[in-house]
C-alpha positions in Angstrom: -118.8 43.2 289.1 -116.1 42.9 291.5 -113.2 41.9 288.4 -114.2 45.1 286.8 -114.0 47.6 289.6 -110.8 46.6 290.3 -109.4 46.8 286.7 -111.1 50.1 286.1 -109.0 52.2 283.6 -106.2 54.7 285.3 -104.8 56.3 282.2 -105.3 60.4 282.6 -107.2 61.8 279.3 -105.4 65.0 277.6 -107.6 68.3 278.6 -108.7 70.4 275.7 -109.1 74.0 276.6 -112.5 75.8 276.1 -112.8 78.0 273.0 -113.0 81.1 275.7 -109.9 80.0 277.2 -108.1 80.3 273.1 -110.1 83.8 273.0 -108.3 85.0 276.2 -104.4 83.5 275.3 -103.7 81.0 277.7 -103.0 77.4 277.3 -102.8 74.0 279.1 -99.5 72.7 279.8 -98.7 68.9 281.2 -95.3 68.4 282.8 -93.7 65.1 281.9 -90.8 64.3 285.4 -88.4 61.3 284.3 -84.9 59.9 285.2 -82.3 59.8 282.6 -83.7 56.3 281.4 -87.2 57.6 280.5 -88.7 55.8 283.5 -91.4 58.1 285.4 -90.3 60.0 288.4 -92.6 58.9 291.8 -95.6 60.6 292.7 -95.3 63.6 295.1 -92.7 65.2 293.4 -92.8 69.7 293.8 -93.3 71.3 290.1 -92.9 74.7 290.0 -94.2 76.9 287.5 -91.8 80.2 287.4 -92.6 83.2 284.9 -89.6 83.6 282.4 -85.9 83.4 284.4 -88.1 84.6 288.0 -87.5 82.2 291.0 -90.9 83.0 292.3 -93.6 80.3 291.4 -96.4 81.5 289.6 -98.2 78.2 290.5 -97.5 74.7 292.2 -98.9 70.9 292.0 -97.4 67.7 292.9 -96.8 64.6 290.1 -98.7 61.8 290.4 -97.9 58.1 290.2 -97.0 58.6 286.7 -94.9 61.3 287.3 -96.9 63.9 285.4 -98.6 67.2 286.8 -100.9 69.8 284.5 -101.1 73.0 285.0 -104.6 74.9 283.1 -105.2 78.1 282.0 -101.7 79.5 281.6 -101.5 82.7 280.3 -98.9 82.9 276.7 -95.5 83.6 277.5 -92.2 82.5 278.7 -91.6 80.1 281.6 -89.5 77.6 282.7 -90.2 74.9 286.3 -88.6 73.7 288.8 -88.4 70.2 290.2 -87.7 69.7 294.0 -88.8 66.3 296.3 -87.7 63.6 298.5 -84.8 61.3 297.0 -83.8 63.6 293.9 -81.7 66.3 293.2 -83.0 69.3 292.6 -83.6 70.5 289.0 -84.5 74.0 286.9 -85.8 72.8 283.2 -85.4 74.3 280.5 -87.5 77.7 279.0 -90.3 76.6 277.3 -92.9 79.2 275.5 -96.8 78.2 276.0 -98.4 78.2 272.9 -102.4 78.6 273.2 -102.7 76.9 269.8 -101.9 73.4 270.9 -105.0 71.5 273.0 -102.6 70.3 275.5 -98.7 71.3 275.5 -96.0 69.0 277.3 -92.6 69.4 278.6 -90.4 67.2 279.8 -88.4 67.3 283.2 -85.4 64.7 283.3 -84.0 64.5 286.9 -81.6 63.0 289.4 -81.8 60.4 292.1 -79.8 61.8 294.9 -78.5 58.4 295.3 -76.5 58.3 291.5 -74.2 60.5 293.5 -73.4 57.9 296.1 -69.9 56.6 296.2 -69.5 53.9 293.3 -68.3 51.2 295.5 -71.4 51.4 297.9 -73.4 47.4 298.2 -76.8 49.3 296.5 -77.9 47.9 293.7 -77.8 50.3 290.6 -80.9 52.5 289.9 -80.2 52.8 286.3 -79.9 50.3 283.5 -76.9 51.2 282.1 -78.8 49.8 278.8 -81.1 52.5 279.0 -79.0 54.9 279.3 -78.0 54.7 275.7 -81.4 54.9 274.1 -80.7 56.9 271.1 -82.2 60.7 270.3 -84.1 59.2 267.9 -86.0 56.2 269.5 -86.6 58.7 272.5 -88.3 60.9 270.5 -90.4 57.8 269.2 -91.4 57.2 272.9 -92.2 61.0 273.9 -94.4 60.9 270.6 -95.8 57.5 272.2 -96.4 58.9 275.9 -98.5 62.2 274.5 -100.9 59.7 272.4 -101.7 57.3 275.1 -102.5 60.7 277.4 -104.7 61.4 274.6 -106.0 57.7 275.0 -104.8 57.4 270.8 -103.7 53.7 271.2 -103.1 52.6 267.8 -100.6 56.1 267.3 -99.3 54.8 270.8 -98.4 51.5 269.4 -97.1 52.4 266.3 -94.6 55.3 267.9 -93.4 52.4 270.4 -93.0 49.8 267.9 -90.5 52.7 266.2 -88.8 52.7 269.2 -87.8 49.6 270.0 -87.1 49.0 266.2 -84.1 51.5 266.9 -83.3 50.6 270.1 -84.4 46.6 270.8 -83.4 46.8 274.8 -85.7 49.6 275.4 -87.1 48.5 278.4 -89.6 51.5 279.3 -90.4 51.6 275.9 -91.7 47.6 275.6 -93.6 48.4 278.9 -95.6 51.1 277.7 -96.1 48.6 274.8 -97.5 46.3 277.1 -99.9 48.6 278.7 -101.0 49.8 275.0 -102.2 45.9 273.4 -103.9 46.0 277.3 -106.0 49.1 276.0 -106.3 47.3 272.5 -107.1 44.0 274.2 -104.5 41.9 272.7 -103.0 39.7 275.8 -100.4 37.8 273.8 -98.9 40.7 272.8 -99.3 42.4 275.8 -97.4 39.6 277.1 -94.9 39.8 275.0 -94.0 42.9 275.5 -93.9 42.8 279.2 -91.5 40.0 278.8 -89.3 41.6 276.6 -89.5 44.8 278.5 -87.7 42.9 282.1 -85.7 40.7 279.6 -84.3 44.2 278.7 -84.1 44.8 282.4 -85.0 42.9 285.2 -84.8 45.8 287.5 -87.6 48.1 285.8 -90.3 47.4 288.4 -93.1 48.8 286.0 -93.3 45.6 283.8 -94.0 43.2 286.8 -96.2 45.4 288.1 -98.3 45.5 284.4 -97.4 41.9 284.3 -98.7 41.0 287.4 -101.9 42.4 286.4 -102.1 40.6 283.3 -102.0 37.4 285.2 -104.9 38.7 287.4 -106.7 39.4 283.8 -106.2 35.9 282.8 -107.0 33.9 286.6 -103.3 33.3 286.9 -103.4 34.4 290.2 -100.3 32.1 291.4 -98.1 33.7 288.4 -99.3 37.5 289.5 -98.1 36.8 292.8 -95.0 36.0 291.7 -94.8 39.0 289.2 -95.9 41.5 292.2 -93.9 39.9 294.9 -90.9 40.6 292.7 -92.0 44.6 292.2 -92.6 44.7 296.0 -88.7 43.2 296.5 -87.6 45.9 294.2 -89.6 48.8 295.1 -90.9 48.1 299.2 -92.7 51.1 298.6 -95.0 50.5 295.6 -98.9 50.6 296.7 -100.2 49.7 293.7 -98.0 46.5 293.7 -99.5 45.3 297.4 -102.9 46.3 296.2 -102.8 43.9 293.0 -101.0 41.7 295.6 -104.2 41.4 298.1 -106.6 40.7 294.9 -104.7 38.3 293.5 -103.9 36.4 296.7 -108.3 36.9 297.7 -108.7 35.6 294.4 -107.0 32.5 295.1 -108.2 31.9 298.4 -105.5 33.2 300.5 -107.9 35.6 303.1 -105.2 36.2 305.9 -102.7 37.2 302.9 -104.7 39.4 301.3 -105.7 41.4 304.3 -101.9 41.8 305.2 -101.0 43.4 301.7 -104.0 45.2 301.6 -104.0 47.2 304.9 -99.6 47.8 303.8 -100.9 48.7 300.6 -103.3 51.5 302.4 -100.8 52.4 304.4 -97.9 53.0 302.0 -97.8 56.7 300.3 -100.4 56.4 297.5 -102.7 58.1 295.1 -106.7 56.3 294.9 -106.0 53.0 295.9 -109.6 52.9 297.2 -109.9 49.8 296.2 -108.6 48.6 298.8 -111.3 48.9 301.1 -113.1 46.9 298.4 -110.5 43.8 298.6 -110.7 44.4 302.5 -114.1 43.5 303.0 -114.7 40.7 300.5 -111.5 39.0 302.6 -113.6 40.0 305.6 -116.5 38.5 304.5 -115.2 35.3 303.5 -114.0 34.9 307.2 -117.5 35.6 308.2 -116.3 39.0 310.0 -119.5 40.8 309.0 -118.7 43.8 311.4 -115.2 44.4 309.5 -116.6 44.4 306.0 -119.3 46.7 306.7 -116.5 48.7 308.5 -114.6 48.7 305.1 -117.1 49.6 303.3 -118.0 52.5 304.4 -114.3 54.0 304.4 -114.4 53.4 300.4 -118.1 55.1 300.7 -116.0 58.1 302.8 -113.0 58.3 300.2 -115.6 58.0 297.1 -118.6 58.9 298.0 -120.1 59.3 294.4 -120.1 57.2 290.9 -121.0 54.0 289.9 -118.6 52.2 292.2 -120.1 54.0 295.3 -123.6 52.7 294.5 -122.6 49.6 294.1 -120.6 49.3 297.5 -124.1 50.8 299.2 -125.8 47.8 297.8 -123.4 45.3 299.1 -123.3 47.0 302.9 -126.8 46.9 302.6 -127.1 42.8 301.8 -124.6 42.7 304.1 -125.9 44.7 307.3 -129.2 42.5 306.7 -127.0 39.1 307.2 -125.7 41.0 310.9 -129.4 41.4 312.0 
């Protein structure tokens, strides 16, 4: 039980609009906010939804970790967004027409790191593969055609239109990652592996693919190899909560308590979006020390961030067994 809780799918599914909403001529739109290299934009990000060539927003959201917002019910006509946040430049896409015919419209957002503008001789390392930056028109298309059927959870499309694109462009990167995550959905490790492989072969930069990788080796009780996957994200990307939460299960997993409870409590305390899990990895490290008080205390802050579901029961029975040991 505790392995699949903490692998539980995190794929968004597409939204299909309700035959009244068709009736009434609006549509559902999903904004797609990536860098010049096709990599996802961070979480957090301002989209603005502005009526034709108006700077007044109509409606607002925030991207998530994948760098996508939606925005439901909008009425037909002409708009265009805007894409403001911390560490980018800001950006006015395109006009784009919503079309109430299509289940779920995209639209994609390329923007700026505020930091490509730095002076060329400063020490940073470079956020951009300059690789990437040559993908061709044509194997990008493959990959947006890929991205919009793994939103629709179509994995076999999704394969396909990503095996396209890195038959036209072999260093894709971003493209062999997404790859990766796909044979994950289809269940095929080896060539999940692959892929991830080939995807930081391409280059060893794109924090993404350790990530994925990392969590492959979790998958397989390689827990020695995901710590080295995720300690490499974490040294490219200090900021990535989802890399110190795989982190803390992996190192729990292999017996490393004090470890664990370190990169889970930075993991909770990084900027992130439902990493409730790890309350979860909190108190089984807990509990393996024997500090009864703390797992129960961990427990019920995943009861009071998820208070409903499957996973919620399940943490009632465990604070249950385990407020009957602290009697």
């Amino acid at each position: 039980m505790y392995r699949s809780l903490l692998l539980a799918a995190a794929l968004s599914v597409a939204l299909a609009p309700s035959p009244q909403a068709q009736l009434t001529g609006v549509g559902n739109l999903r904004i797609h906010v990536t860098y010049a290299n096709d990599r996802s934009a961070s979480r957090n990000l301002l989209v603005q939804l502005m009526s034709g060539s108006s700077s007044t927003p109509i409606a607002t959201n925030y991207t998530n970790d994948t760098g996508t917002t939606e925005f439901s019910a909008v009425p037909v006509g002409v708009y265009h967004v805007v894409v403001t946040g911390d560490g980018i430049q800001r950006t006015e896409g395109p006009m784009f027409e919503v079309d109430p015919r299509k289940v779920t419209q995209s639209e994609w957002v390329t923007v700026r790191r505020l930091d490509e503008a730095a002076d060329k001789h400063s020490s940073s390392p470079p956020t951009v593969n300059a690789a990437e930056l040559q993908v061709p028109d044509k194997a990008r298309k493959e990959f947006r055609k890929a991205s919009e059927a793994m939103s629709r959870e179509d994995w076999n499309k999704a394969r396909d239109d990503l095996l396209k694109a890195v038959a036209l462009y072999p260093n894709y990167a971003a493209a062999y990652n997404n790859l990766g995550v796909v044979y994950s959905r289809l269940n095929q490790p080896a060539q999940e592996s692959d892929a991830l492989q080939k995807a930081i072969a391409a280059d060893d930069h794109y924090t993404p693919a350790y990530v994925n990788f990392g969590e492959l080796c979790i998958r397989q009780n390689d827990y020695a190899g995901a710590e080295r996957q995720l300690q490499k994200a974490i040294e490219l990307d200090p900021q990535n909560a989802k890399a110190y939460m795989l982190l803390a299960d992996a190192q729990l997993l292999n017996g490393e308590y004090d470890a664990a409870i370190a990169s889970a409590k930075q993991a909770h305390a990084l900027p992130h979006d439902k990493l409730v899990l790890t309350h979860y990895i909190l108190a089984k490290a807990y509990e393996h020390q024997n500090r009864t008080q703390d797992a129960i205390a961990e427990l019920q802050a995943f009861l009071k961030e998820e208070p409903q579901g499957p996973r919620a029961d399940h943490m009632r029975e465990e604070m249950k067994q385990l407020q009957r040991q602290a009697q």
